[in-house]
PAMARTI-586827 format. One record per atom (N, C-alpha, C): x, y, z; residue in one letter. Coordinates in steps of 0.2 Angstrom, whole numbers, plus 2048, in hexadecimal, padded with zeros to 3 digits. Example, Ala and Ser with C-alpha at 12.3 -4.5 7.8 and 13.67 -1.06 7.14 Angstrom:
8427E4827a 83E7EA827a 8427F0827a 8407F5823s 8447FB824s 840800827s 
//
This chain:
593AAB2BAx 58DAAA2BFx 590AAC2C5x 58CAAE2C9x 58FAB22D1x 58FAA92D5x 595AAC2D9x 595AA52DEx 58DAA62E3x 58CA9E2E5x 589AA12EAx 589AA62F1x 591AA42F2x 593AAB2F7x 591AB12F7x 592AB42F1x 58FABA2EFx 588ABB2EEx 586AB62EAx 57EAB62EAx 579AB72F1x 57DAB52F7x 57BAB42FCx 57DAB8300x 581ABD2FEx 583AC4301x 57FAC82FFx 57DAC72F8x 578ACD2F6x 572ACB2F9x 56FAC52FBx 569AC52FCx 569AC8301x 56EAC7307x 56EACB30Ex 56DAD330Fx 572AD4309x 573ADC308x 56BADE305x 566ADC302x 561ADB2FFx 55CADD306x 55CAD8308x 557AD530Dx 559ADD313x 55DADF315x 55FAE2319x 55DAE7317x 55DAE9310x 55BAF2311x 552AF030Fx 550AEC30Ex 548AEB30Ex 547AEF315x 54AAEE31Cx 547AED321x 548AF4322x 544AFA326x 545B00326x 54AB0432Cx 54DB0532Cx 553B06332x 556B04331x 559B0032Dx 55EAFB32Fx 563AFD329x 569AFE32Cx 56FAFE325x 570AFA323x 571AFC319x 570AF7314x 577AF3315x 57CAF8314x 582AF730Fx 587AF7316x 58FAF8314x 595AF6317x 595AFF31Ax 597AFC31Ex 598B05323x 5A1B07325x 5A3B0931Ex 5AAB0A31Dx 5AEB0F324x 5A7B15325x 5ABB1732Cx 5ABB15333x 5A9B0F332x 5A8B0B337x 5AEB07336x 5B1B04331x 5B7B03332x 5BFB07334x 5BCB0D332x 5C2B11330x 5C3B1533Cx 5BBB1333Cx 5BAB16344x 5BFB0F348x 5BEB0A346x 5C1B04348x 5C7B04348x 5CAB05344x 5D1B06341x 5D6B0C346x 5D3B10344x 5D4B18349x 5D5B15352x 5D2B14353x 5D2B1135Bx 5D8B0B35Cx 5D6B05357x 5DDB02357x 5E5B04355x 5E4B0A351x 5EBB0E350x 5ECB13357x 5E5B13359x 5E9B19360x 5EAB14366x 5EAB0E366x 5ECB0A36Cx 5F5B0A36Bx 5F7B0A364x 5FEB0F364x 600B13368x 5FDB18368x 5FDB1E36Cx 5FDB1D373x 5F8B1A374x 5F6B1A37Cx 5FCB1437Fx 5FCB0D37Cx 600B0837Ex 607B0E37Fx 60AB1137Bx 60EB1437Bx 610B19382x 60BB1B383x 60AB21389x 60DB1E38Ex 609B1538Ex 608B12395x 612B11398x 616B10393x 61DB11396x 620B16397x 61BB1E397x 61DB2439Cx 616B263A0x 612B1F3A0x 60EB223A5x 60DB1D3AAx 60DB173ACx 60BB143B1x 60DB0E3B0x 60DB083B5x 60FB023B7x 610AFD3AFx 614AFB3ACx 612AF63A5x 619AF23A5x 618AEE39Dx 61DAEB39Dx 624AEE39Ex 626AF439Ax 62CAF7399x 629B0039Ax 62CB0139Fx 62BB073A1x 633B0D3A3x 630B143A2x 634B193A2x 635B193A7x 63DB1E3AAx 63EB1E3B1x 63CB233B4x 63AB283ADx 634B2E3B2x 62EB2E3AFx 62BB2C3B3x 623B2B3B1x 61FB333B1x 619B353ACx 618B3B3ACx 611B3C3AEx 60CB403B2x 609B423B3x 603B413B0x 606B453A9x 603B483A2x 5FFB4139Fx 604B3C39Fx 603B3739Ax 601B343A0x 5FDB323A7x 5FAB2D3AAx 5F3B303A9x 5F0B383AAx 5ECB3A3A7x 5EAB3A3A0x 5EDB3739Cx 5E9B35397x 5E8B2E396x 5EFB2939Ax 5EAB2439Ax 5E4B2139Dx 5E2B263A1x 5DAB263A3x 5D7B283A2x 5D9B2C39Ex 5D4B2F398x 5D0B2A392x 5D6B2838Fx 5D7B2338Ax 5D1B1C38Cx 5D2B1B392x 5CFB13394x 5CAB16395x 5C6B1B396x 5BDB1B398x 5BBB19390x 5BFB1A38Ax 5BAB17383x 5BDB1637Ex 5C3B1237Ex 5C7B0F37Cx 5C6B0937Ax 5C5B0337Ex 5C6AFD37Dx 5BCAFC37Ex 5B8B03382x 5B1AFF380x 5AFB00378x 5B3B06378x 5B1B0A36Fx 5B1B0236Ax 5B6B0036Cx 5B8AFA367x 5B2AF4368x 5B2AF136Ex 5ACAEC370x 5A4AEF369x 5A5AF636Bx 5A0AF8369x 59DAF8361x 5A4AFA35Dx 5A4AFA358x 5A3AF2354x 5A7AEE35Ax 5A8AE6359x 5A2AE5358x 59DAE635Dx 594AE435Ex 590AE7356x 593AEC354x 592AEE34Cx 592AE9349x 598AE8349x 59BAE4343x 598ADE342x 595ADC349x 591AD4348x 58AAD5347x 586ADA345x 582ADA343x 582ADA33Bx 586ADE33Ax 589ADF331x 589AD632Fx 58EAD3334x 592ACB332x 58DAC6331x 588AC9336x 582AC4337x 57FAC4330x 57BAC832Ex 577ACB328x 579AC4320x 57EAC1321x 57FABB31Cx 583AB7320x 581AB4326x 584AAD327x 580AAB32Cx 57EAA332Dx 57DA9F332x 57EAA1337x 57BAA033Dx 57EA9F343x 583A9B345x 582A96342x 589A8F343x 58EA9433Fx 58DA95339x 594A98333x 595A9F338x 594AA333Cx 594AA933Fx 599AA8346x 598AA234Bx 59AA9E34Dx 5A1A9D34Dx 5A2A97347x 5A7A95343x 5ABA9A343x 5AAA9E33Ex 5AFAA633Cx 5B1AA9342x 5ACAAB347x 5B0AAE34Ex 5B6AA8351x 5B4AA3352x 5BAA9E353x 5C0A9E352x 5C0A9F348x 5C4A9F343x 5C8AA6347x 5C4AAC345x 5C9AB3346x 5C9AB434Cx 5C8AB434Fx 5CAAB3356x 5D0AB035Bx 5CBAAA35Ax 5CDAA535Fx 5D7AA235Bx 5D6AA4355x 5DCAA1353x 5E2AA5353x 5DFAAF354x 5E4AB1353x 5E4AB235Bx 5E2AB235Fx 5E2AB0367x 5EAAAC369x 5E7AA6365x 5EEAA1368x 5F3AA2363x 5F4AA6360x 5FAAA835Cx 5FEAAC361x 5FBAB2363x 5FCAB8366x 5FDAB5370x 5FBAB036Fx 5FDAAE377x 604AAA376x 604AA6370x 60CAA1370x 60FAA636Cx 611AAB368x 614AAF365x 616AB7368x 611ABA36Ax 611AC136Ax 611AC4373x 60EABF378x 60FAC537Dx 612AC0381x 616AB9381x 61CAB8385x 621ABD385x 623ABE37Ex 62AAC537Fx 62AACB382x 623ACD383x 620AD3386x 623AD238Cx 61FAC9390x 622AC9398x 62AAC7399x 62CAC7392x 633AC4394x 638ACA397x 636AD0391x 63AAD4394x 637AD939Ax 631AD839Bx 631ADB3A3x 635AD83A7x 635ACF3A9x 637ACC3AEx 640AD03ABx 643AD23A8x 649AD13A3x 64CAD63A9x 646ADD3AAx 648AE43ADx 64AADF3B5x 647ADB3B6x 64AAD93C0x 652AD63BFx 653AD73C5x 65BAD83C5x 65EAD03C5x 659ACB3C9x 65CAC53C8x 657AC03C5x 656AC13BEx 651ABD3B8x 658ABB3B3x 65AAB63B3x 65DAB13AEx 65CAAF3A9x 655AAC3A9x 654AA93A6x 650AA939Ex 653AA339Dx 654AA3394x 64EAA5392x 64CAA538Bx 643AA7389x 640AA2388x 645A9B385x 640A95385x 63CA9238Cx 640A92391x 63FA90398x 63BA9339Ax 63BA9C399x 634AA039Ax 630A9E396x 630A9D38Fx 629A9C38Cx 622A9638Dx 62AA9138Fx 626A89393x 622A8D399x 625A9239Dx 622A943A3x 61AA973A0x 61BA9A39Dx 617AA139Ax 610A9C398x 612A96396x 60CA93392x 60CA8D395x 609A8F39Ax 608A863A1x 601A8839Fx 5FEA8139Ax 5F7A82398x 5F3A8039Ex 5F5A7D3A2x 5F1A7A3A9x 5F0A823AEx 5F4A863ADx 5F3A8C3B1x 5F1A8F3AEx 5EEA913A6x 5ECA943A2x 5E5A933A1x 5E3A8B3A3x 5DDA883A1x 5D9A8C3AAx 5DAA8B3ACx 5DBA8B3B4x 5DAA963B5x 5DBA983B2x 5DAAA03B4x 5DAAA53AEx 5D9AA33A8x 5D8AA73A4x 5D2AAA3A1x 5CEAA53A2x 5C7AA739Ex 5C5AAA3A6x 5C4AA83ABx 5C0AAA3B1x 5C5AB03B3x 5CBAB13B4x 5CDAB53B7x 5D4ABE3B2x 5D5AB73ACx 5DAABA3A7x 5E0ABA3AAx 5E4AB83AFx 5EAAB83B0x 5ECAB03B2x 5F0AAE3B2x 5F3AA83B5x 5FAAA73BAx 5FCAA33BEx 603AA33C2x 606A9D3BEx 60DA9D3BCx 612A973BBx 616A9B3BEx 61AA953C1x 621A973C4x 622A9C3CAx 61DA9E3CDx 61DAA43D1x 61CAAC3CFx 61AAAA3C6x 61BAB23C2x 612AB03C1x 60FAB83C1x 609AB83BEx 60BABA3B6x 605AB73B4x 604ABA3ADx 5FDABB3ABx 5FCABD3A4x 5F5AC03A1x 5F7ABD398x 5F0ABF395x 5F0ABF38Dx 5F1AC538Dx 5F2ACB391x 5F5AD238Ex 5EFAD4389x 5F2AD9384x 5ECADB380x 5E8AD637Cx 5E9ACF37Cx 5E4ACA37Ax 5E0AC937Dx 5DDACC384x 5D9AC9386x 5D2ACC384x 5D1AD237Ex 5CEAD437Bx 5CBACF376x 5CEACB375x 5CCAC736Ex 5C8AC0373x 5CCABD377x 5C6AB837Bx 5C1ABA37Cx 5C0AC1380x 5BAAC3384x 5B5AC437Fx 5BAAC8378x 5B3ACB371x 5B0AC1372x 5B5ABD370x 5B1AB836Fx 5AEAB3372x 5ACAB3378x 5A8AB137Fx 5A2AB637Cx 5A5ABA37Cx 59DAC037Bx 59AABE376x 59CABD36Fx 599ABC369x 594AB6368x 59AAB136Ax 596AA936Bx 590AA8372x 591AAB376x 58DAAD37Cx 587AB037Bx 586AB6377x 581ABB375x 57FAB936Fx 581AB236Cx 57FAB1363x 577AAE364x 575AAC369x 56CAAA367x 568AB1368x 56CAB736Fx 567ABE36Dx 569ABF366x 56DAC2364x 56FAC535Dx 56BAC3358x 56BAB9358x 568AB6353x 560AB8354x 55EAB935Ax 557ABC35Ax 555AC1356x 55BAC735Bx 558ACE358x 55AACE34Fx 55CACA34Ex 55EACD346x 556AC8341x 554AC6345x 54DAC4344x 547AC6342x 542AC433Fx 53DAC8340x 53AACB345x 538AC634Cx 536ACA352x 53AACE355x 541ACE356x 546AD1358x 549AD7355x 546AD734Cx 547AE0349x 542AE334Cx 53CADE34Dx 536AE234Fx 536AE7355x 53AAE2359x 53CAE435Fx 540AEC362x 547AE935Dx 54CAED35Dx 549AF3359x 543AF3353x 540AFA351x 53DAFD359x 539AFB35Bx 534AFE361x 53CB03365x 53FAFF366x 544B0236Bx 549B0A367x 548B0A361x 54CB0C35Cx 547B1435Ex 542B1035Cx 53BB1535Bx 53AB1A361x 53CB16366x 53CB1A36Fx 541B1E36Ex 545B1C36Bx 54DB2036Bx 54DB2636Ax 548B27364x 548B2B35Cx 545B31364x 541B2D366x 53AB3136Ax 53EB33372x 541B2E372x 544B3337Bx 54DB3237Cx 551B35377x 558B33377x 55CB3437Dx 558B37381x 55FB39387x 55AB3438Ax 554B3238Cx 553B2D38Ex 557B2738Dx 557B25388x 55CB20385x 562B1F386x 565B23387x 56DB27389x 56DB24391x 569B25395x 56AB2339Dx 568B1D39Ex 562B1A39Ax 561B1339Cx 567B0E39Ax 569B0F392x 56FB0C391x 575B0E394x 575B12399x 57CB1439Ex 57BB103A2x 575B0D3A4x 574B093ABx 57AB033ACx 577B013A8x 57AAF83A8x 580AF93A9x 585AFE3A5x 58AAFE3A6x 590B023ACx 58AB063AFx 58DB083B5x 58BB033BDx 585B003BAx 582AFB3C1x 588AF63C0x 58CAF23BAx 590AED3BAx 597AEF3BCx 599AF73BBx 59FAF93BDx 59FAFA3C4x 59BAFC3C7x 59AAFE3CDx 59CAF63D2x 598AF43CEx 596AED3D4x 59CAE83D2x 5A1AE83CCx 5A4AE23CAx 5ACAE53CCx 5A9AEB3C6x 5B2AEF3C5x 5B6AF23C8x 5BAAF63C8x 5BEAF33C1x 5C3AEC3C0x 5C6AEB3BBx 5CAAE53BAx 5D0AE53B9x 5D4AE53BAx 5DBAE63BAx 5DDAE13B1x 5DAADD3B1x 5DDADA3AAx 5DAADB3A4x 5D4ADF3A5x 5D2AE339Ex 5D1AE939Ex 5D4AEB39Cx 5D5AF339Bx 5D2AF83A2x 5D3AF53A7x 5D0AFB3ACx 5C7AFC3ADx 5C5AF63A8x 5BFAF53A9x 5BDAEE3AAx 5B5AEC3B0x 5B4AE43B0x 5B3AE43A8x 5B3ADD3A8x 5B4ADB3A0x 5ABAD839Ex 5A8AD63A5x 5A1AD83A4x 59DADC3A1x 5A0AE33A4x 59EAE93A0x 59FAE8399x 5A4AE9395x 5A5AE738Ex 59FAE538Bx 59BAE038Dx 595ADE388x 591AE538Ax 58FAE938Bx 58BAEC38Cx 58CAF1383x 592AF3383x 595AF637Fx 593AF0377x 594AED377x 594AE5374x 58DAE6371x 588AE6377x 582AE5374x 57FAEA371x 581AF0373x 57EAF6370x 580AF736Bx 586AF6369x 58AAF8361x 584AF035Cx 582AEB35Fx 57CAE735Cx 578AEA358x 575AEF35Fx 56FAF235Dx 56FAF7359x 572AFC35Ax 574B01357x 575B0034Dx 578AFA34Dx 57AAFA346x 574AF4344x 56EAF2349x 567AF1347x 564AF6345x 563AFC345x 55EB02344x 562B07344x 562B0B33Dx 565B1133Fx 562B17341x 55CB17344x 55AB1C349x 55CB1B351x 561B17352x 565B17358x 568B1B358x 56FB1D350x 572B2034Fx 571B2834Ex 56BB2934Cx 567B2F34Dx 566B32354x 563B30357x 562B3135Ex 56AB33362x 56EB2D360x 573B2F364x 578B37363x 576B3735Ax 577B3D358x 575B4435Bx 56BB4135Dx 569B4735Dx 56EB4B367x 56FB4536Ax 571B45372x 578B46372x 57DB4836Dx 583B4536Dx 587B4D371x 584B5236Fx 586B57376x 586B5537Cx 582B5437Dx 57FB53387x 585B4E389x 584B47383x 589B42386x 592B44387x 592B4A383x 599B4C383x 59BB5038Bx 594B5238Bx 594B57391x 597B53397x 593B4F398x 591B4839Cx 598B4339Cx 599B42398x 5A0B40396x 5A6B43398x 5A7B49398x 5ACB4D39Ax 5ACB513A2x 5A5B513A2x 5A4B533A9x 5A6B4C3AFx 5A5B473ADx 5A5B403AFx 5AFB3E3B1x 5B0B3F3ACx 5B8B3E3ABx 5BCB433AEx 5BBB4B3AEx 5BCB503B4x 5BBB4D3BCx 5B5B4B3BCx 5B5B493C4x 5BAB433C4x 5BAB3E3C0x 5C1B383C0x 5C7B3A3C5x 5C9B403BEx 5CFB433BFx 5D2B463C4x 5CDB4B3C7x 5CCB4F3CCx 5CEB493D4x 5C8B423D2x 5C7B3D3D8x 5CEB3A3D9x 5D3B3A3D4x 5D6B353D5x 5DDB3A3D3x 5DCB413D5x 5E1B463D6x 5E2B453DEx 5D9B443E1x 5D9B483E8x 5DBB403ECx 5DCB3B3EAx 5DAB343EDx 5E2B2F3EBx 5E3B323E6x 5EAB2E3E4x 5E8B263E0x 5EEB253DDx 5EDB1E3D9x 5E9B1B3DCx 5E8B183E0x 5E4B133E4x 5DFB133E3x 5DAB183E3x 5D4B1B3DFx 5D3B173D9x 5D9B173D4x 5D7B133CCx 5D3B0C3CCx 5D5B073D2x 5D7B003D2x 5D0AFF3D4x 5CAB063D5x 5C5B033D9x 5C2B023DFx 5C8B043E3x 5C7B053EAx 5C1B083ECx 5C3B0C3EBx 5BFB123ECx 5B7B133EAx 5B2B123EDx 5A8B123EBx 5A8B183E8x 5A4B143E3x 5A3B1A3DDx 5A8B1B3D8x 5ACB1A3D8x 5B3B1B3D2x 5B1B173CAx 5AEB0F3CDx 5ACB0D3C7x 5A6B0F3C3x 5A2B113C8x 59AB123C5x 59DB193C1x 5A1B1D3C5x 5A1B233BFx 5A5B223BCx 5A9B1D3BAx 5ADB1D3B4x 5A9B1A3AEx 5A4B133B1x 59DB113ABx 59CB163A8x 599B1C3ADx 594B233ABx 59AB273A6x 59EB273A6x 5A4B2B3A1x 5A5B2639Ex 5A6B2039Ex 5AAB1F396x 5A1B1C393x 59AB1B393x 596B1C391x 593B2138Cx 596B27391x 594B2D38Ex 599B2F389x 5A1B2A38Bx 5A4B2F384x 5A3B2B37Fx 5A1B2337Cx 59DB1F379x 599B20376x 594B24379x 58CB29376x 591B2C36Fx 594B33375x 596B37372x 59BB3736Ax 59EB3236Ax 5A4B30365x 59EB2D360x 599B27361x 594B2635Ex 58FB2A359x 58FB3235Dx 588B3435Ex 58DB3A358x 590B3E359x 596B3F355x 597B3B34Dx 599B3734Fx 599B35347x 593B35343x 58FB31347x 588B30344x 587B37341x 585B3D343x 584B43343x 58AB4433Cx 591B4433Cx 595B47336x 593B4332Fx 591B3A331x 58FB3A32Dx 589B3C328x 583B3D32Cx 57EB3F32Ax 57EB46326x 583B4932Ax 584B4F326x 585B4F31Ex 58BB4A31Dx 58FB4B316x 589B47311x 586B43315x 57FB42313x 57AB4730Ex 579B4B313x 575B4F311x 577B5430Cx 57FB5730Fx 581B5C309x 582B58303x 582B52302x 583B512FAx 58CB4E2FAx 590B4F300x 596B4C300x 598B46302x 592B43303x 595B3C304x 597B352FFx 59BB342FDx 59DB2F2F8x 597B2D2F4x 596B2E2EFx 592B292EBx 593B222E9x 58FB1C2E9x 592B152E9x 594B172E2x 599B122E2x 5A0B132DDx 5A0B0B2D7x 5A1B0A2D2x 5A3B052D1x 5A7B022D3x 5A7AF92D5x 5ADAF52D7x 5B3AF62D3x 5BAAF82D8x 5BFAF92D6x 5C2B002D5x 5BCB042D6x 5BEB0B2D7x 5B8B122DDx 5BAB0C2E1x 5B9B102E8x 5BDB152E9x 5BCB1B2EDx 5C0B222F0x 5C5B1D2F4x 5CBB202F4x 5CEB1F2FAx 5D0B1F2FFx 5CAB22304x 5CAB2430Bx 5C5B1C30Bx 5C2B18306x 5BFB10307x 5C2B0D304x 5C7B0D2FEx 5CDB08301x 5D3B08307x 5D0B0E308x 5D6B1030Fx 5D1B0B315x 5CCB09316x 5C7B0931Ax 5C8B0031Cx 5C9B00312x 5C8AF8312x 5D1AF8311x 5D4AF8314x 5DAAF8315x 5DAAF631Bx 5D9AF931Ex 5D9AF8327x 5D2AF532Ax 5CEAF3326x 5CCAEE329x 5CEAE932Ax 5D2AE6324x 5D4AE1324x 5DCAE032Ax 5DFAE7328x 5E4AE632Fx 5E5AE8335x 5DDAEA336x 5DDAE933Ex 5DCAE6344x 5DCAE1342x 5DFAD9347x 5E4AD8348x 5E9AD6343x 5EFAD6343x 5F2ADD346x 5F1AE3344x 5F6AE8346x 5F3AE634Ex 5ECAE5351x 5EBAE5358x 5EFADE35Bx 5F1ADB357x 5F6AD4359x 5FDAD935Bx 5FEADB355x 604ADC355x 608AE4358x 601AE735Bx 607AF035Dx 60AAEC364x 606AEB368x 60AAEB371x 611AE8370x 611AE336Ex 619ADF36Cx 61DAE336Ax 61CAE5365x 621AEA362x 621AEF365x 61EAF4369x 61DAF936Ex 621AF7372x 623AF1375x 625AF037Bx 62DAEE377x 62CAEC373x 633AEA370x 637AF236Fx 634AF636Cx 637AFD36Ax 637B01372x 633AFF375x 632B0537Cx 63AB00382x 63CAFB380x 642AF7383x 645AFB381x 649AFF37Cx 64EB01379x 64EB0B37Cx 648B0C379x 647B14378x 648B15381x 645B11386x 645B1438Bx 64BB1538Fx 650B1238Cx 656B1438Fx 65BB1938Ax 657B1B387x 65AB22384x 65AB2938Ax 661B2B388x 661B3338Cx 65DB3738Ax 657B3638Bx 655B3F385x 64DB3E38Bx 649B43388x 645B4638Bx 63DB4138Ax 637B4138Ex 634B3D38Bx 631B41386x 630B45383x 62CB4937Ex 62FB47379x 637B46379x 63AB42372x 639B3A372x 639B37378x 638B31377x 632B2D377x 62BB32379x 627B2F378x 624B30371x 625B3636Cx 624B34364x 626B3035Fx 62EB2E363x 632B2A360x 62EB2435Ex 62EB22366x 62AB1C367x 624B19364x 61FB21364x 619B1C360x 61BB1D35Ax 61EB21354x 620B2134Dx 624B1A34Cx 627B1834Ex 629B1134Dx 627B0D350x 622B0D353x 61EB05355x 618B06350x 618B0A34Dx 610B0B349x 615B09343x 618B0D340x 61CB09339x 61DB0333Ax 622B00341x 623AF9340x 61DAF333Fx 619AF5342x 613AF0343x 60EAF033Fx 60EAF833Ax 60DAF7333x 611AF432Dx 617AF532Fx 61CAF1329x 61DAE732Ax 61CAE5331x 61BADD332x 614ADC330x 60EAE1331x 608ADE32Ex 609ADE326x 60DAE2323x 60FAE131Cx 611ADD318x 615ADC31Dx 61CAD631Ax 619AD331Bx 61AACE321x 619AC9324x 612AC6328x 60EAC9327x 609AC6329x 602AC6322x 602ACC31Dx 5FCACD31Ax 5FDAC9313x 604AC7311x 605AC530Bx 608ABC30Bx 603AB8313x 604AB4311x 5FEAB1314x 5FDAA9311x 5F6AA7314x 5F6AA531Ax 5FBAA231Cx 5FDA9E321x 5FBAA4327x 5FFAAA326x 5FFAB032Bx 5F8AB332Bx 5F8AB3327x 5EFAB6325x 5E9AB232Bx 5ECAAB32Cx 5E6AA8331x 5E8AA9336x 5EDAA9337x 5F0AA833Fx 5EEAAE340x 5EFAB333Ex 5ECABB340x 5E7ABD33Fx 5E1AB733Cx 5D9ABB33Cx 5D9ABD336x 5DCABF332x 5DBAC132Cx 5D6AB9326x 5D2ABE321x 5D0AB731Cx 5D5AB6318x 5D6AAF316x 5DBAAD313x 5DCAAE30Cx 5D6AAE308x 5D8AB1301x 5D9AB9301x 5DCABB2FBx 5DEAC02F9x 5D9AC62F9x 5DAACC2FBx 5D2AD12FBx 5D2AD42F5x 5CDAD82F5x 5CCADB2F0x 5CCAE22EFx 5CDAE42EAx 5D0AEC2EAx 5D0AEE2F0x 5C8AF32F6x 5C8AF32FAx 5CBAEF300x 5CFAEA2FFx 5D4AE7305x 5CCAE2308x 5C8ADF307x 5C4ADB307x 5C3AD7302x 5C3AD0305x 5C2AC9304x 5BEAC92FEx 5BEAC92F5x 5BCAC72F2x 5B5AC32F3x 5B3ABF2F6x 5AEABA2F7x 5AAABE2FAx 5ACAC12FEx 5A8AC5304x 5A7ACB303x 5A9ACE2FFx 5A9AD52FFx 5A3AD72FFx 59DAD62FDx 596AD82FAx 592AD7302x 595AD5307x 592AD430Fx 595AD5314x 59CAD4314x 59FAD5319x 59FADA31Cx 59BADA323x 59EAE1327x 59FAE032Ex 5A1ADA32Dx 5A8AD7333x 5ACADE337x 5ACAE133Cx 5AFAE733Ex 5B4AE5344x 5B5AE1346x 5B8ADE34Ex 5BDAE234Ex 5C2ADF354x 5C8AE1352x 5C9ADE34Dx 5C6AE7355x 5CAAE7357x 5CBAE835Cx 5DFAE438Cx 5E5AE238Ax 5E6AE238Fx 5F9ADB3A1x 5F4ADB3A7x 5F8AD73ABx 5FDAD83B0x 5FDAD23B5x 5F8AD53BFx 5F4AD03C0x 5F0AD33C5x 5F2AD93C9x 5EEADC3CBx 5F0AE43CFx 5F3AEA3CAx 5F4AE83C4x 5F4AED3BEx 5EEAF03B9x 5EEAF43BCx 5E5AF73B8x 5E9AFA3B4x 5EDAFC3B2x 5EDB003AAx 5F4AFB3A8x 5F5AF43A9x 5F9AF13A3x 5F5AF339Cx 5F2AF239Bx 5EFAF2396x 5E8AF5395x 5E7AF638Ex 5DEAF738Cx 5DCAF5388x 
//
C-alpha cells in the first residue's frame, strides 16, 4: 500500500498537470541550472583573493579578475533568488502552508545557525590574524564573534554587527536568512497564486506575455531597477540592496506558475542578451572612467543600471534555456520518463546535487579562505595560483560534503539536508514523487564585493 506521503504527492503531481500551463513533473535542469551557479561561486569567491577587498587577499591584485567580479554580481546571487522562487512553487504543490513554513524553518533556519557558530568565525579569524598586533586566541574571538545581543541588534535590519570594536557580518549566509524573510513573508501571496483565483490570475498575465514579450521584459525590469536606484547598493549582500532580491524571488514564482512565461522569455531572449551586454559595457566603461568609488553607489545612476543589466542577464540565462530545452523537445532528444531506479545520468547527476547544494554553499567560502591562507603566499604567478586554488577548494568541499556531512543524520539537519536516506536519484524516498524544492542555493560594512 503507498504511504500517504506519496499518495499525496501524486495527487499534487495530478492536480498540477490538469491545469494548463502549468509544469507537471520535477524540472531536473532546474536543478542542475542551480547546482552550476552554486559550483561557480567556487570560481568567482576564488577570484575575489586576486581581485578586491576580502577575507584573505593576494598581494597583487589583478585588473582582469575585478572585471569579472562585476561581471559575475550583475546575475549571480539574483539567478539563485530566482531559481529559489521556482523551486517554491514546485514545494508548494504538496504541502500546507503551515507544513511549507515548517520546512523553510527546518532548512534553512537551522543550517543558518550552524554556519554562523561553525563556519564563518574562521573566515574572520584569519583576516584579523593578517593585522600585525591581533593575539588573540580563537575561543576569546569566537565569544566576541557571537555577542548575540549585537547580533540580535543589526543582523536582520542591517546584516552586520560591532563586538569589541571589530565589525562583523553572516558572510555568505546572509543568503539563506534573507531567502527565508522572503519565503515566510510572500507565503499568503504564493498561497493565493497557487489557487484557483490566483492561476487565473497568473494565466491572464501569462497570456499577455505570450502576446507582448519584450513588453514583459521592461515592466518586470521596473521594480527592480526603481529599488536599486533608490535603495542600493548594499555592501552586505552581494553588491546588491537585498530588497531587490524579491523581485527576482517572485518572478522565478511565477514563471514556474505557467509555462508560457518561459516561452515568451525564450521568444525575447536575444534583445535581453543585447540589453544585458550593452548594459554591463556602460558599467565597465563608467567605473573605468570614475574609479572604485563608482561600485559602492555613489555615483546617480550606477544602481538603476546595474538593476537594468543584471535583469536583462536573468531574462537572457532564462530565455536561453527555456529555448534549449524546448528544442531537445522537439527533435525527439529529450529523456523519455524512465522507470524508477533507471534514470539517465545527467538526472541522477541532477538529483545528486540537489541534495548537496546547501551544504557545498555552507561549505566552499571557508574552505576557500582556508586554502587561499596558504596558496597566497606562494612565489609563483597568479595564473598558477589562482587554478590551484579553485581545483582544491571545489575537491575539498566536495570530499567534507561526502564524508562528513552526507552520510550522517545528525549532519544532514544541521546542513538542510533531509534526514532519511535518498533514493537512487539522491532524493528523499518519501518525497521523491513531489519534491521540487530548488533553494540553495554573502561583508564587513563599506565592502561591496565581500561577498555575493
Amino acid at each position: 500500500m503507498a504511504s500517504p506521503v506519496i499518495a499525496a504527492a501524486a495527487a499534487g503531481t495530478a492536480a498540477s498537470r490538469s491545469l494548463p500551463g502549468r509544469p507537471g513533473g520535477r524540472r531536473p535542469e532546474l536543478d542542475v541550472m542551480r547546482a552550476l551557479v552554486v559550483a561557480g561561486l567556487v570560481v568567482f569567491h576564488s577570484a575575489m583573493v586576486f581581485g578586491t577587498s576580502w577575507f584573505v587577499n593576494d598581494a597583487r591584485p589583478s585588473i582582469g579578475f575585478t572585471v569579472f567580479l562585476l561581471w559575475g554580481s550583475l546575475w549571480g546571487m539574483p539567478l539563485l533568488f530566482l531559481v529559489s522562487g521556482m523551486g517554491v512553487r514546485y514545494a508548494m504543490r504538496s504541502r500546507t502552508a503551515w507544513g511549507f513554513a515548517a520546512e523553510r524553518l527546518g532548512r534553512l533556519g537551522i543550517p543558518f545557525l550552524t554556519g554562523l557558530v561553525l563556519l564563518v568565525p574562521p573566515m574572520f579569524y584569519l583576516e584579523q590574524l593578517a593585522q600585525p598586533r591581533f593575539h588573540q586566541p580563537y575561543g576569546r574571538f569566537w565569544l566576541a564573534f557571537l555577542n548575540v545581543p549585537a547580533i540580535a541588534r543589526g543582523l536582520l535590519p542591517h546584516g552586520n554587527w560591532t563586538s569589541g570594536g571589530v565589525g562583523f557580518d553572516p558572510a555568505h549566509l546572509w543568503f539563506l536568512y534573507v531567502l527565508l524573510v522572503f519565503s515566510l513573508t510572500l507565503l499568503p501571496l504564493f498561497w493565493y497564486l497557487r489557487g484557483q483565483h490566483g492561476t487565473r490570475l497568473a494565466g491572464q498575465a501569462a497570456a499577455l506575455a505570450t502576446r507582448h514579450p519584450l513588453a514583459m521584459l521592461a515592466v518586470a525590469a521596473g521594480p527592480v531597477i526603481v529599488t536599486e536606484a533608490v535603495f542600493g547598493p548594499d555592501a552586505s549582500t552581494g553588491g546588491w540592496e537585498r530588497l531587490a532580491y524579491v523581485f527576482p524571488f517572485a518572478y522565478g514564482f511565477l514563471i514556474a506558475s505557467d509555462a508560457r512565461f518561459e516561452s515568451a522569455l525564450a521568444r525575447v531572449r536575444w534583445p535581453a542578451l543585447a540589453v544585458a551586454a550593452a548594459a554591463t559595457v556602460g558599467l565597465l566603461g563608467w567605473a573605468a572612467a570614475a574609479g572604485p568609488r563608482v561600485v559602492s553607489g555613489a555615483e546617480p545612476g550606477w544602481s538603476a543600471l546595474q538593476g537594468l543589466a543584471g535583469w536583462a542577464w536573468l531574462a537572457a540565462i532564462i530565455g536561453f534555456t527555456a529555448a534549449f530545452t524546448a528544442r531537445r523537445r522537439q527533435t525527439g532528444t529529450a529523456t523519455p520518463p524512465s522507470a524508477p531506479g533507471r534514470e539517465p545520468r545527467w538526472q541522477r547527476a541532477a538529483g545528486y546535487a540537489n541534495q548537496a547544494v546547501l551544504p557545498f554553499y555552507l561549505l566552499h567560502e571557508p574552505v576557500i579562505v582556508a586554502f587561499a591562507w596558504i596558496i597566497v603566499r606562494w612565489h609563483a604567478p597568479v595564473l598558477v595560483k589562482y587554478p590551484v586554488l579553485v581545483a582544491a577548494s571545489f575537491t575539498a568541499t566536495l570530499v567534507i560534503y561526502e564524508l562528513a556531512i552526507r552520510r550522517y543524520r545528525i549532519t544532514r539537519l544541521l546542513f538542510g539536508m533531509k534526514t532519511r536516506e535518498p533514493s537512487a536519484d539522491g532524493r528523499p524516498l518519501q518525497t521523491a514523487a513531489a519534491e521540487g524544492d530548488i533553494r540553495p542555493a554573502e561583508p564587513v560594512p563599506g565592502r561591496i564585493t565581500r561577498t555575493i
